[in-house]
C-alpha positions as CSV (number, residue, x, y, z in Angstrom):
1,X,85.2,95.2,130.4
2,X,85.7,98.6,132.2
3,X,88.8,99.3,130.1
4,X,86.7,98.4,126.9
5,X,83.8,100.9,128.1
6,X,86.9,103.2,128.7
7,X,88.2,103.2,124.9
8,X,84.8,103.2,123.3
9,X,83.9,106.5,125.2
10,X,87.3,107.9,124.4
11,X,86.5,107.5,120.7
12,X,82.6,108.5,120.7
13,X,84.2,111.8,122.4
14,X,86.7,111.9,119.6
15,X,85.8,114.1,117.0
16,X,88.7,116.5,115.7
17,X,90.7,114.4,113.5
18,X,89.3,111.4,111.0
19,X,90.4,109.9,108.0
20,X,91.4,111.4,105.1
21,X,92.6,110.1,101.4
22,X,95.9,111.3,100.1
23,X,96.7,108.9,97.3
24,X,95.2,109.9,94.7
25,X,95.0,113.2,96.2
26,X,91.6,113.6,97.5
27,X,90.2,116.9,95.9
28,X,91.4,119.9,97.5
29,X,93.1,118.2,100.2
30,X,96.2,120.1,100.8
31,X,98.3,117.1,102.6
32,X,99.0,115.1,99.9
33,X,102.4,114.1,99.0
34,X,101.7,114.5,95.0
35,X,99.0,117.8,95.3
36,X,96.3,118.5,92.6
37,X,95.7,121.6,90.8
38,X,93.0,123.7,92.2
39,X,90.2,124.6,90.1
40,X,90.0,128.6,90.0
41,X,88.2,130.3,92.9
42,X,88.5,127.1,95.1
43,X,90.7,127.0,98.6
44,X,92.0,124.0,99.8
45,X,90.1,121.7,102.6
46,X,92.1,121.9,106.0
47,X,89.2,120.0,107.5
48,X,89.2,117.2,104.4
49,X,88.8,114.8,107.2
50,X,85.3,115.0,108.0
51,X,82.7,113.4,107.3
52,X,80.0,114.7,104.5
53,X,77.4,113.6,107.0
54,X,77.6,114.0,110.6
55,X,74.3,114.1,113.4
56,X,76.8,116.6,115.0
57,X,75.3,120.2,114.6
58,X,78.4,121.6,114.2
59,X,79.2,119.4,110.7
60,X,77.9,120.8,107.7
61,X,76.2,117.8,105.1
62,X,77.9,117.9,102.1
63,X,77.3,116.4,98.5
64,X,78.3,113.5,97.6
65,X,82.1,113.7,97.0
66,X,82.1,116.4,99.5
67,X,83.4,118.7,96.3
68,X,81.5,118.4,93.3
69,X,83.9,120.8,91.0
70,X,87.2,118.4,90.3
71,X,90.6,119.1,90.1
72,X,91.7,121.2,87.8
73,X,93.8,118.2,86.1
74,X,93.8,114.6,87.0
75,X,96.1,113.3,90.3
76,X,96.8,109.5,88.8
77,X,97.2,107.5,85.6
78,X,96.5,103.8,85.9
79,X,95.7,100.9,83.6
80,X,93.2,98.2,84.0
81,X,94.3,95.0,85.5
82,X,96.9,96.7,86.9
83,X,97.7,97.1,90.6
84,X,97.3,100.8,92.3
85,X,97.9,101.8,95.8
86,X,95.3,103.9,97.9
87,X,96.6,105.2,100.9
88,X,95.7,107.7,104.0
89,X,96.7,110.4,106.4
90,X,98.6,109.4,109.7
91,X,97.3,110.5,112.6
92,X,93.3,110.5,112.0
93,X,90.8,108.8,113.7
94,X,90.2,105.4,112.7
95,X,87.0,104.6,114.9
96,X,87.5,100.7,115.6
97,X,87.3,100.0,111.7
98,X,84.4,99.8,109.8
99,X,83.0,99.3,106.3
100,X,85.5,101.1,103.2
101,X,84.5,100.9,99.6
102,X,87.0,102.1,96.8
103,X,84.9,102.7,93.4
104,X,85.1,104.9,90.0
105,X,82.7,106.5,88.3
106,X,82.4,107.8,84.9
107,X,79.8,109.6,84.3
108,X,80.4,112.6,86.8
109,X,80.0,111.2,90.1
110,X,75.9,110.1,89.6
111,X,76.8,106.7,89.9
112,X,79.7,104.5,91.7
113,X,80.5,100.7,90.6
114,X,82.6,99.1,93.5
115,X,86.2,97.8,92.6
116,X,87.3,97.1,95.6
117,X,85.9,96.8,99.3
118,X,87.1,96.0,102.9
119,X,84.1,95.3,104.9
120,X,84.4,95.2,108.8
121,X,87.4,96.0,110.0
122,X,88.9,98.7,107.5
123,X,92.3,100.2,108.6
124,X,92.5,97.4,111.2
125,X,93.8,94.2,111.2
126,X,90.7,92.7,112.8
127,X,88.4,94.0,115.7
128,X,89.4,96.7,117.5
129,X,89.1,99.6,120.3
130,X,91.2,102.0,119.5
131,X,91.4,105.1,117.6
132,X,95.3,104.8,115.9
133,X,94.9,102.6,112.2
134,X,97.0,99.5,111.6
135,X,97.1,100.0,108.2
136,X,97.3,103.4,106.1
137,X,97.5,102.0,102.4
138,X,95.8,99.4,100.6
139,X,97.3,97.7,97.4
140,X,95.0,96.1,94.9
141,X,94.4,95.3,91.2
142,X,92.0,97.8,89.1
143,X,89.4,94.8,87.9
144,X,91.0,94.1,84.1
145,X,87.5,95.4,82.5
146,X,87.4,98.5,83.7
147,X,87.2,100.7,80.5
148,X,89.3,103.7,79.4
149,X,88.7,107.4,80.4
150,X,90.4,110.8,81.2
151,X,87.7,111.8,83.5
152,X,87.0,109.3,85.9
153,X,86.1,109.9,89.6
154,X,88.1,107.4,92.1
155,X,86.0,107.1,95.5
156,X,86.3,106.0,99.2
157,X,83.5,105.8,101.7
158,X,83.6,104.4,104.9
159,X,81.1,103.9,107.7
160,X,82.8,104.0,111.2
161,X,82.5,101.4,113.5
162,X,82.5,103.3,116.4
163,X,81.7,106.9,117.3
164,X,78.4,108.7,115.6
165,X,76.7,107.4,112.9
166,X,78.7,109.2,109.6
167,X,79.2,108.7,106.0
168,X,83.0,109.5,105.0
169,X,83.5,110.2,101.0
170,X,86.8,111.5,99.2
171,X,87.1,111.7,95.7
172,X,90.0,112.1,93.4
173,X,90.3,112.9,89.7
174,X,92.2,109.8,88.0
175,X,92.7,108.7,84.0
176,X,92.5,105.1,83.1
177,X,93.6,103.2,79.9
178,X,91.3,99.9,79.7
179,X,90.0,97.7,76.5
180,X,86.8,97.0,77.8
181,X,83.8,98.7,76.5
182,X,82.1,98.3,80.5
183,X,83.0,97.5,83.7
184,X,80.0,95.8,86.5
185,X,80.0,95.9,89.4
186,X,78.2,96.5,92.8
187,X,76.4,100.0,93.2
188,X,78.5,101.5,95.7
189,X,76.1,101.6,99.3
190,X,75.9,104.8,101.1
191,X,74.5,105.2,104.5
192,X,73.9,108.0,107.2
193,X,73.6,109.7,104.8
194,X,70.3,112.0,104.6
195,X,67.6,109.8,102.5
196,X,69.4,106.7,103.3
197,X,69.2,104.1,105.2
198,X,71.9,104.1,109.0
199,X,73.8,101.8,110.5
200,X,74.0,101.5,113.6
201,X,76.7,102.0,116.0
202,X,78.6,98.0,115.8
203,X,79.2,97.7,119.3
204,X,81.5,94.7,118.9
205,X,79.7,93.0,116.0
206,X,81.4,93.5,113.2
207,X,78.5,92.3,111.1
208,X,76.5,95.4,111.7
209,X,75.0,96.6,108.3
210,X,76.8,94.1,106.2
211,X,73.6,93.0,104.5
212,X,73.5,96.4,102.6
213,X,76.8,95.8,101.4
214,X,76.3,91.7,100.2
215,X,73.0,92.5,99.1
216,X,73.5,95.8,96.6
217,X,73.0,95.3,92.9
218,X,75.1,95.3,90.0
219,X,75.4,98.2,87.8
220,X,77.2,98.5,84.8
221,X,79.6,101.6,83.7
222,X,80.5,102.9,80.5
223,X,82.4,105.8,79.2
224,X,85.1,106.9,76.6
225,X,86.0,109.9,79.2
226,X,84.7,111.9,76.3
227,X,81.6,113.9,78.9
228,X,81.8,117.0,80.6
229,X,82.2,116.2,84.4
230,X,79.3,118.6,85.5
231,X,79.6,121.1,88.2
232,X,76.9,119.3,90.2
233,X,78.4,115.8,89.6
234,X,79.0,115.0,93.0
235,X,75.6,114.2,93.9
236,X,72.4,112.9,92.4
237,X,73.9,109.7,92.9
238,X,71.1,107.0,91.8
239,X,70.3,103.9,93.6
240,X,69.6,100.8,90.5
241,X,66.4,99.7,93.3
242,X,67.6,95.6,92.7
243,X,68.1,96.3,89.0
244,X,71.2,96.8,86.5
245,X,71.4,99.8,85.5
246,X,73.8,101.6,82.7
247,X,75.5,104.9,82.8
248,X,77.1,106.0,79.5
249,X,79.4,108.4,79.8
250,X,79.0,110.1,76.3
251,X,74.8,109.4,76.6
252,X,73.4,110.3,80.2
253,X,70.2,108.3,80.3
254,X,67.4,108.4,82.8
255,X,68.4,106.7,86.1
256,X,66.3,105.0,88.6
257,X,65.8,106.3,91.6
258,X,65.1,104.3,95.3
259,X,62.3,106.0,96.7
260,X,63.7,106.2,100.3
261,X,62.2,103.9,102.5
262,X,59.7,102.8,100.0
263,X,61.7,100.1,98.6
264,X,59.9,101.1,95.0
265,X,61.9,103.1,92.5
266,X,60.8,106.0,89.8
267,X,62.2,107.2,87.1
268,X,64.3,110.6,87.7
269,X,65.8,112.5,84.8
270,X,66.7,115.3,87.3
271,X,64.2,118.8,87.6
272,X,64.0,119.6,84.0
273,X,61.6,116.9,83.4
274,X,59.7,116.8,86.4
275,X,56.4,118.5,87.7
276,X,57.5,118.1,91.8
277,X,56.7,121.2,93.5
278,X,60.8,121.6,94.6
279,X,62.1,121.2,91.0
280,X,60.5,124.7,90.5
281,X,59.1,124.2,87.2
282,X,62.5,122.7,85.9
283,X,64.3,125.5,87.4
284,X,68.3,126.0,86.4
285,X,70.8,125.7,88.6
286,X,74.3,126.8,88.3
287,X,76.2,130.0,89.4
288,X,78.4,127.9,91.5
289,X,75.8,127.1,94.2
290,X,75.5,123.0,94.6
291,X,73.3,122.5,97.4
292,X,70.8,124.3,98.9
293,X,67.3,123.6,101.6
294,X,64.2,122.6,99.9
295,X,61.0,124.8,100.1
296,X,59.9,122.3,102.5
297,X,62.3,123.0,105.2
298,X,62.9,119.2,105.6
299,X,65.8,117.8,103.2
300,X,67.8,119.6,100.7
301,X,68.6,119.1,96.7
302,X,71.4,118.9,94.9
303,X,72.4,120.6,91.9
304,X,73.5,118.2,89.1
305,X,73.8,118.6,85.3
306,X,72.0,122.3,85.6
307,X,69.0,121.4,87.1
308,X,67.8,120.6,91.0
309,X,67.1,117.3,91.6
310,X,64.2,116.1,93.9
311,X,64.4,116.6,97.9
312,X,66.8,114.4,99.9
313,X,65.4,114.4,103.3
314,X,66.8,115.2,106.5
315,X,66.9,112.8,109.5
316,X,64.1,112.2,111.9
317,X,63.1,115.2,114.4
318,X,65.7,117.3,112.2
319,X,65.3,119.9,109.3
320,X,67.0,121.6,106.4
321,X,69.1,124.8,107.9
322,X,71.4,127.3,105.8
323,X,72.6,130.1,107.9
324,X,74.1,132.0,105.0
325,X,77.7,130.1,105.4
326,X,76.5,126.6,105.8
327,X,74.0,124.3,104.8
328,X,73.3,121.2,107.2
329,X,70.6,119.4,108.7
330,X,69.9,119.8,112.7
């Protein structure tokens, strides 16, 4: 028991290296053996291992996909029904496991259907104490319906098992040739993550949180790969509140937005239509700025498809602070 206690409070401590996707190339991740092309002004991510939502202080809450702009060309080809290997960089921090999603989205990163998941004890072979992964690379088959399109977004999120509560996302930039028209699936679940729900630490049980996982709603995908990826499309992801919901890449329709912590959704067609006092009158975004701390001082919004969308709010006892290089909550 002591030498349990001992290994769990060597890995809360640990906090300099995590995981980190390198096939497909995570955007801007410079460690990957088959590199993407940069879009212009960007610098590559030595720290692509963290989370994009930490209660540390020191780690700065991104948007969703951590970078919103994509590569400057995509880092993988694959076909539907066919097999694809994601795999990740030696020597991170694996946190006893955890919950790992791997999903695609096509209409800019607002929305994520689920193609694959290992729930509980991702990059282990069952429970564990340790820090060092068993495995580095999962192997499975895209689903055979996913549809065609030069612009789709490939995701993986995890939720540690151990350590602070943190959401992990990398995306990479990947074409698919498919016959389908749509693809459903699960909405993909995020957690600690400001505005959503947390999951608590697992201490041993394995089924911590896996309700939100089992119990997530179907939504259904669509796209030609013929859209714009927009240069907020890594946030503003929507949550279908119980529903099926459908994104259409060449026709982006009003999504439905949980209401966090209501359990009741609302229509959301981002700041241009709305009269909230932090849309600004349907203010423009743009300019390369992405995020930034609502009026209120308590959340933050996200700039996606040109406009801000409402206020995502910060954890409990925390608030909304940008000191000119960063943005994070604290």
């Amino acid at each position: 028991m002591l030498k349990l206690a001992a290994a769990v409070g060597a890995l809360v401590g640990t906090t300099a290296a995590h995981m980190a996707m390198i096939a497909p190339c995570a955007r801007y991740n410079p460690n990957c053996p088959v590199a993407g092309a940069l879009p212009p002004g960007k610098a590559v991510d030595y720290d692509i291992k963290n989370p994009i939502h930490s209660p540390d202080p020191k780690t700065v809450t991104q948007p969703l996909c951590k970078y919103p702009i994509p590569w400057a060309r995509p880092v993988a080809s694959w076909t539907a029904g066919q097999p694809i290997t994601v795999s990740f960089q030696p020597g991170g921090g694996a946190h006893g496991g955890g919950h790992c999603q791997f999903s695609l989205s096509y209409d800019g990163g607002q929305t994520f259907a689920v193609v694959h998941e290992v729930l509980r004890h991702c990059f282990f072979n069952g429970p564990s104490s340790v820090n060092e992964a068993d495995t580095l690379s999962y192997t499975f088959n895209l689903p055979a319906d996913v549809p065609s399109s030069d612009k789709a977004i490939f995701s993986w999120t995890w939720v540690n098992a151990i350590g602070n509560r943190e959401f992990y996302m990398n995306c990479a930039d990947v074409t698919i040739k498919g016959t389908s028209p749509s693809y459903t699936g699960k909405k993909m679940t995020i957690a600690n993550y400001p505005g959503y729900d947390t999951i608590p630490e697992f201490m041993g049980n394995y089924e911590t949180g896996i309700n939100m996982y089992t119990s997530a709603p179907n939504i259904t995908v669509t796209g030609s790969g013929s859209s714009p990826v927009a240069a907020g499309g890594g946030g503003g992801y929507a949550s279908a509140g119980g529903s099926t919901t459908t994104t259409t890449a060449s026709d982006r329709q009003a999504t439905t937005m949980l209401t966090p912590g209501s359990g009741s959704s609302s229509s959301n067609q981002g700041c241009a239509t709305s009269s909230a006092p932090d849309c600004v009158g349907g203010e423009a975004c743009g300019g390369g700025k992405t995020i930034r701390c609502a009026s209120s001082g308590s959340g933050f919004q996200q700039c996606v498809n040109g406009s801000w969308l409402p206020e995502q709010p910060c954890g409990p006892g925390t608030k909304c602070i940008d000191n000119g290089t960063a943005l994070y909550c604290g």
